[in-house]
C-alpha positions in Angstrom: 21.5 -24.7 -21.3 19.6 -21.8 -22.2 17.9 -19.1 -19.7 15.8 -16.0 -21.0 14.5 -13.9 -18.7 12.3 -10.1 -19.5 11.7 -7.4 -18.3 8.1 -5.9 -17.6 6.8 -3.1 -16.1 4.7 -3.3 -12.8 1.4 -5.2 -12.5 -1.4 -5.3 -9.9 -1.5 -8.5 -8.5 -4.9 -9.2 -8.4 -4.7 -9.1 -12.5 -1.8 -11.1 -12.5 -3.4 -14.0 -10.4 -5.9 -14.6 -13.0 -3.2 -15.2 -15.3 -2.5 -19.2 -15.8 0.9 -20.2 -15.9 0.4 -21.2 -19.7 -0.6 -17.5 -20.3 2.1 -16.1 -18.3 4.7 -17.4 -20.4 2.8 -16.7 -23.8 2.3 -12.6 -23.0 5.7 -12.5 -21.0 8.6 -14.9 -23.0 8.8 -13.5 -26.4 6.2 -10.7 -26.8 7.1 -8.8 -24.0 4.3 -8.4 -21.6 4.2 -4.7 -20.9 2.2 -3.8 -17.8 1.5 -0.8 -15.9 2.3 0.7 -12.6 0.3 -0.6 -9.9 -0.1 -1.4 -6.0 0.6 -4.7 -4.3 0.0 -4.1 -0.7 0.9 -0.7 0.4 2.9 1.4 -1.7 4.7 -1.8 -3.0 6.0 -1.4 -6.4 7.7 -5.0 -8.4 9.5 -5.1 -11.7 8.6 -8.5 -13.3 10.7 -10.6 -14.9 9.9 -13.9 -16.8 12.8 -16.5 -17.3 12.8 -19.5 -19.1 15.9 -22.1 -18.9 16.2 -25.0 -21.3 18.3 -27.2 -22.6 19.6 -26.7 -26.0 19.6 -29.9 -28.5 23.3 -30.7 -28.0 23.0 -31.2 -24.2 22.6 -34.8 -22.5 18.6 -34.2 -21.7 16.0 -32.6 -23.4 14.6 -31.3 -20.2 13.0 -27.7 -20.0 12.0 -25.6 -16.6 9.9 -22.5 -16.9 11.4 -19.6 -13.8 9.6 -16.8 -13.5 11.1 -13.9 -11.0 10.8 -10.4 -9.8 13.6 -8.1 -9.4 12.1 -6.9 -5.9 13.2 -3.3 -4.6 10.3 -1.8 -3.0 10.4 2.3 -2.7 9.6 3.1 0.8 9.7 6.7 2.2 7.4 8.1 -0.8 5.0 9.9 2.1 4.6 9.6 5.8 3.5 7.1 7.4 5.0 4.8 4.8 7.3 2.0 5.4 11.2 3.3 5.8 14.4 1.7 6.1 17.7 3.7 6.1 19.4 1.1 2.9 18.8 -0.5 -0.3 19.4 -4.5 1.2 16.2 -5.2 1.0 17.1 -9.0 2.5 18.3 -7.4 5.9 16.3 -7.7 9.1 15.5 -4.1 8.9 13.0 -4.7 6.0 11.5 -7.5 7.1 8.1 -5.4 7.1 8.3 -5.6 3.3 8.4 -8.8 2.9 7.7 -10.9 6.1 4.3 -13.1 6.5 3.7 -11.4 9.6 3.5 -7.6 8.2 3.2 -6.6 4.4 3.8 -10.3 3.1 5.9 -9.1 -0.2 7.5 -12.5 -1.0 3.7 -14.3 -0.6 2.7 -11.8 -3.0 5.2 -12.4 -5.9 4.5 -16.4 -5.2 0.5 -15.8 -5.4 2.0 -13.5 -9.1 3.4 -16.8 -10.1 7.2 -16.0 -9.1 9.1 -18.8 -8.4 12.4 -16.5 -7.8 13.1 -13.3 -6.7 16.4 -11.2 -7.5 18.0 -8.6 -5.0 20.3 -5.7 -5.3 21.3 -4.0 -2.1 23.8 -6.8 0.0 25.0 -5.6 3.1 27.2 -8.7 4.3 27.0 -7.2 7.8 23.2 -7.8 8.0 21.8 -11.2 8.7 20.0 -12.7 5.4 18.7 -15.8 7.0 15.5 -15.0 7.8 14.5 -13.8 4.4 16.0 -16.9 2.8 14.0 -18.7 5.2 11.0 -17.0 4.2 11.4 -17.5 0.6 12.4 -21.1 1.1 9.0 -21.9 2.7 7.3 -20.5 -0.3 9.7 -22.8 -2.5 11.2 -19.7 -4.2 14.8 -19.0 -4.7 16.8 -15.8 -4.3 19.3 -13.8 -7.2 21.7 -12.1 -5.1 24.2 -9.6 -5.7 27.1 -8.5 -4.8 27.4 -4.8 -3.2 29.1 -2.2 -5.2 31.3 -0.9 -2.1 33.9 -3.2 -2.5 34.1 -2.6 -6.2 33.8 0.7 -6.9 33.1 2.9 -3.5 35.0 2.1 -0.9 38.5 3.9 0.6 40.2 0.9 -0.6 38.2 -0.2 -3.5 40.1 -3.2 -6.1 39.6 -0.1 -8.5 41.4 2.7 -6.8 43.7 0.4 -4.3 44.5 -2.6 -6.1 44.7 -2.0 -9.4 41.2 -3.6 -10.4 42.3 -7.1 -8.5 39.1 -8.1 -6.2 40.4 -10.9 -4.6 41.1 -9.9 -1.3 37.8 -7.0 -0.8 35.3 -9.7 -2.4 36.7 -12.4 -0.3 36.1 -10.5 2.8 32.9 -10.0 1.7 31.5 -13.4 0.8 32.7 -14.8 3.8 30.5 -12.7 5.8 27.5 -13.3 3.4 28.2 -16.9 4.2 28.6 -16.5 7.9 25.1 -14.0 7.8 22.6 -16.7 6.1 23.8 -17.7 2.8 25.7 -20.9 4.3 23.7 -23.4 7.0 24.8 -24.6 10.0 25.7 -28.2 8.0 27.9 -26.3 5.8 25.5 -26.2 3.1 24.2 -23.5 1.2 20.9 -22.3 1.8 18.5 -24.1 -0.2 17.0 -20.8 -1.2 20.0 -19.4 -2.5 19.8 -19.6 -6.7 22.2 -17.6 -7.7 24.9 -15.1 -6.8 25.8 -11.8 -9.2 29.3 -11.2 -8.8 29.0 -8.0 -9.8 26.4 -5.7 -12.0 27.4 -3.9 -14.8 30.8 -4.4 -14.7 31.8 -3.1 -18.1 30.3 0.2 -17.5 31.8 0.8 -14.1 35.3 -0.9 -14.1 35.7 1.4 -15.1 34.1 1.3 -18.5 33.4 -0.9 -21.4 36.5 0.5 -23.5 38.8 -1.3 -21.2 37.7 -5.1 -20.7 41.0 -6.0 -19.3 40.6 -4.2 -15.8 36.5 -5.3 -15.8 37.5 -9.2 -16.6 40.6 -9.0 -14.0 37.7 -7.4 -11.4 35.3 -10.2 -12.0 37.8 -13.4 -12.4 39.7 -12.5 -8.9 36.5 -11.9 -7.4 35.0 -15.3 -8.0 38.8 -16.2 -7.0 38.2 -14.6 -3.9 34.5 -16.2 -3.4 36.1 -19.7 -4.0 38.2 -19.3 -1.2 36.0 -17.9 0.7 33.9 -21.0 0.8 36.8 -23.4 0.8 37.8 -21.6 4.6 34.2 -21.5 5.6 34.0 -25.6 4.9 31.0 -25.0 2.2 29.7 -28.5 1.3 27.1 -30.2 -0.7 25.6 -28.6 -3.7 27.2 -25.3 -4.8 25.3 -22.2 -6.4 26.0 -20.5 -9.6 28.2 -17.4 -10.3 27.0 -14.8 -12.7 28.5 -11.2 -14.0 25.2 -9.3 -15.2 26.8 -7.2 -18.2 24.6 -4.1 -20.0 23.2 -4.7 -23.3 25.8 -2.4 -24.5 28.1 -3.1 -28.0 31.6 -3.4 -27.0 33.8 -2.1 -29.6 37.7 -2.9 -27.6 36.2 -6.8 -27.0 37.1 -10.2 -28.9 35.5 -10.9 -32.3 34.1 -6.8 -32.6 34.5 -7.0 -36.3 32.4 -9.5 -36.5 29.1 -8.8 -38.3 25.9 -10.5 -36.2 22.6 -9.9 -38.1 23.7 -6.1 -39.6 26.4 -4.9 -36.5 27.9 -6.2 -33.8 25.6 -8.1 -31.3 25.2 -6.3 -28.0 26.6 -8.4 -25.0 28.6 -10.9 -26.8 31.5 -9.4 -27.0 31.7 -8.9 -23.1 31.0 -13.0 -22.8 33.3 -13.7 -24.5 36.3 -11.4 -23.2 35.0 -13.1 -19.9 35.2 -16.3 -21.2 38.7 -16.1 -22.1 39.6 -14.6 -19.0 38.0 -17.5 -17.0 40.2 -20.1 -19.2 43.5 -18.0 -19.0 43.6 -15.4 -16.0 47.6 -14.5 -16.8 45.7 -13.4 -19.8 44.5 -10.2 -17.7 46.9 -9.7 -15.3 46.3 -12.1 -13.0 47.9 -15.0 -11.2 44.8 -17.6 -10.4 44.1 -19.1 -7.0 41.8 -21.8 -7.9 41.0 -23.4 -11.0 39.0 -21.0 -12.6 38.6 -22.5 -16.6 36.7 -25.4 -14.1 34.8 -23.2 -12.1 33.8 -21.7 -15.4 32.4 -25.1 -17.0 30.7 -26.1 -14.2 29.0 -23.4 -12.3 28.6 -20.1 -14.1 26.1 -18.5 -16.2 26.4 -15.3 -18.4 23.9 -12.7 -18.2 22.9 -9.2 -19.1 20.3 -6.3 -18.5 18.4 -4.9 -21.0 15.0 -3.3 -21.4 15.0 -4.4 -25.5 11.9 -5.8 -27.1 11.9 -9.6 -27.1 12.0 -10.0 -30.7 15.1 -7.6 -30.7 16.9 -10.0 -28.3 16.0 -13.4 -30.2 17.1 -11.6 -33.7 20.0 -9.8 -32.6 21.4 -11.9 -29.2 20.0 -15.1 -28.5 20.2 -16.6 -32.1 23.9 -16.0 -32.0 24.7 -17.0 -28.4 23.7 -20.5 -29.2 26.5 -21.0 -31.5 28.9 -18.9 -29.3 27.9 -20.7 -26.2 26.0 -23.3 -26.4 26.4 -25.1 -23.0 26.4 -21.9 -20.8 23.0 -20.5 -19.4 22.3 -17.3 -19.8 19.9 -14.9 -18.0 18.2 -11.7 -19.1 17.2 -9.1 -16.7 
């Protein structure tokens, strides 16, 4: 399974409504559709982002599914009188102005752009999410969530400076209250509106940099250890979402196959997969001493992806082409 996703600048939604869904995909999968900056509501600004999941040739069904998102974080306190919230969790109650039907309506306006899902930054797990997923639910879109920073990274007793870059404990503590705060029903399902989860963004330039994909892999492998357990004590049930680590388009010199020669160089990104990769199907491999089965956990629910603001043609010549044959049954996503 295969999922592309690019970035575009801002567009005014009254232009973009105009566009069919046939000529959204043509300006915005492999030319790049380039807009400009522009206002949805007041003061809104959207970064746009067109995905498109397939299945490749060698998996069971031939069938394809067009997703088309928006990375949403609105900039409020530009002047007075503007919108404000005190944080960047642009799912919390507190922004509910942004983005409820009853005030600025920013989720109806990224389904009227053609957005079937929308992905967040900012997590707070202390703040309810259940009302925006309820939101986006009734406009049959689903949410890309990330992980905070904070436990990473920021806090007193960060996995980097406390624990010797083993997440486990901080992330479990952490996805338990995202799951107690919205992202888990009452039934013990997960919200219908929940897509994805990003373990963490940018891990290989901030654990604590892309030189040293041991610590980064041991980060992201005992975090999903952590989320794992977190839903086993929380009695998740039914349908379970995806995991993701969103890498930077970055070559990594100090990962697996670096010597190889992709198209001229090294290929940006694949190295990071696939130091990932091996670290899912052999944790002791990194340093650490697995909970859960995470080499299943791997097969079944996770999909690589990575940020980049690369032309399109640059990512099919120099990624995608190659990722096929390195990875053939694992989606990937690019922001």
């Amino acid at each position: 399974m295969l999922g592309c996703c690019c970035c575009c600048g801002c567009v005014q939604a009254h232009q973009a409504n105009r566009r069919s869904a046939r000529e959204f995909d043509r300006s915005m999968f492999w030319p790049i559709y380039r807009g400009h900056t522009g206002q949805l509501g007041p003061h809104a600004r959207f970064w746009l982002l067109a995905v498109l999941v397939h299945t490749v040739a060698s998996m069971p069904t031939a069938a394809e599914e067009l997703i088309k998102g928006i990375s949403y974080g609105p900039n409020p306190c530009l002047q007075r009188g503007e919108l404000c919230i005190q944080q960047d969790d642009f799912m919390a109650p507190a922004a509910k102005p942004f983005w409820g039907s009853r005030f600025r309506g920013d989720l109806q306006v990224m389904k009227a752009l053609g957005a079937n899902h929308v992905r967040l930054y900012g997590n707070n797990p202390a703040n309810s999410h259940r009302n925006f997923l309820d939101e986006a639910n009734v406009l049959s879109m689903k949410a890309i969530v990330g992980m905070s920073d904070y436990p990473y990274t920021q806090s007193p007793d960060s996995c980097m400076a406390t624990t010797n870059y083993d997440c486990y404990s901080q992330i479990k503590v952490q996805y338990a209250m995202n799951l107690k705060n919205g992202f888990m029903l009452e039934d013990g399902s997960y919200h219908p509106a929940l897509g994805h989860v990003i373990v963490i963004n940018e891990p290989d330039l901030k654990l604590p940099g892309i030189s040293s994909p041991l610590f980064w892999c041991k980060g992201i492998v005992s975090a999903v250890d952590g989320m794992l357990d977190a839903e086993k004590e929380a009695g998740v049930k039914g349908p379970l979402v995806n995991f993701t680590a969103t890498f930077s388009y970055a070559i990594c010199d100090s990962c697996l196959n670096a010597e190889k020669n992709f198209n001229g160089g090294p290929a940006p990104g694949l190295g990071q997969m696939e130091e990932l990769r091996a670290a899912f199907l052999n944790p002791i491999s990194v340093g650490y001493v697995a909970r859960n089965d995470l080499a299943a956990v791997y097969h079944s629910r996770f999909t690589n992806s990575f940020n980049t603001a690369n032309p399109a043609d640059d990512i099919k010549g120099k990624f995608l082409f190659f990722y096929e044959q390195l990875f053939h049954k694992v989606p990937v996503m690019i922001g």
